[in-house]
C-alpha positions in Angstrom: 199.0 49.0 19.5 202.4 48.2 19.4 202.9 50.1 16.3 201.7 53.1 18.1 203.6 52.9 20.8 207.2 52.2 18.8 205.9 55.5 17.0 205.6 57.4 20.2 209.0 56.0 21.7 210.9 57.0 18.3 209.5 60.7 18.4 210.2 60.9 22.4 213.6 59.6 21.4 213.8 62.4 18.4 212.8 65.2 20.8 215.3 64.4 23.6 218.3 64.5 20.7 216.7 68.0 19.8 216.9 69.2 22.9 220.3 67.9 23.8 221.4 69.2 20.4 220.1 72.7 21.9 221.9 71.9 25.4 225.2 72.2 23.1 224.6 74.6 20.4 225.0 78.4 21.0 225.3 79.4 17.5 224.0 78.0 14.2 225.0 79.8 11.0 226.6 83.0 12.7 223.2 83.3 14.8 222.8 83.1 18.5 220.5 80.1 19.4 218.3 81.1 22.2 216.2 77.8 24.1 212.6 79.8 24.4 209.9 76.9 26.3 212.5 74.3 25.8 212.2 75.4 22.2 216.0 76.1 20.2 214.6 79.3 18.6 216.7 81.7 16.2 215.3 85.2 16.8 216.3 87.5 13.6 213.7 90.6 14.4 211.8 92.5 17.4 209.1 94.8 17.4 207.3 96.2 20.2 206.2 92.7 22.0 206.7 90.4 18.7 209.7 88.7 17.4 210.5 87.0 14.2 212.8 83.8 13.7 213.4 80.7 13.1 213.0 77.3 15.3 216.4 75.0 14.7 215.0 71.9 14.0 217.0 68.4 15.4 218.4 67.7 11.3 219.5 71.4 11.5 216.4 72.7 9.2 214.8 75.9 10.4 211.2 76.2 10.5 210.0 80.1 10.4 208.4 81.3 13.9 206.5 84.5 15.4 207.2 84.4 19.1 204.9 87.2 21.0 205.2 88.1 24.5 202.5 88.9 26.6 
């Protein structure tokens, strides 16, 4: 139990450095950084109601992302 909850406490603490990373970054790698659902999301493409990008991770990694609107 205690195990679990260190694990939970580390990945709360992770999360809140992402998101203050986010708080501070406007641009990562010439790319505007937009904060979509408290999200710090790259958006490279739009069509119609669908975007493609990228979601800035906290180490600075980008994870690929289809963000639709409805």
């Amino acid at each position: 139990m205690a195990l679990a909850m260190a694990l939970a406490m580390a990945l709360a603490m992770a999360m809140a450095l992402a998101m203050a990373l986010a708080l501070v970054i406007n641009m990562f790698n010439g790319d505007k950084v937009y904060i979509i659902d408290e999200t710090p999301t790259i958006i490279k493409s739009i069509r119609d109601n669908i975007a493609k990008g990228y979601i800035l991770n906290g180490d600075f990694t980008l994870t690929p992302t289809f963000i639709v609107q409805g």
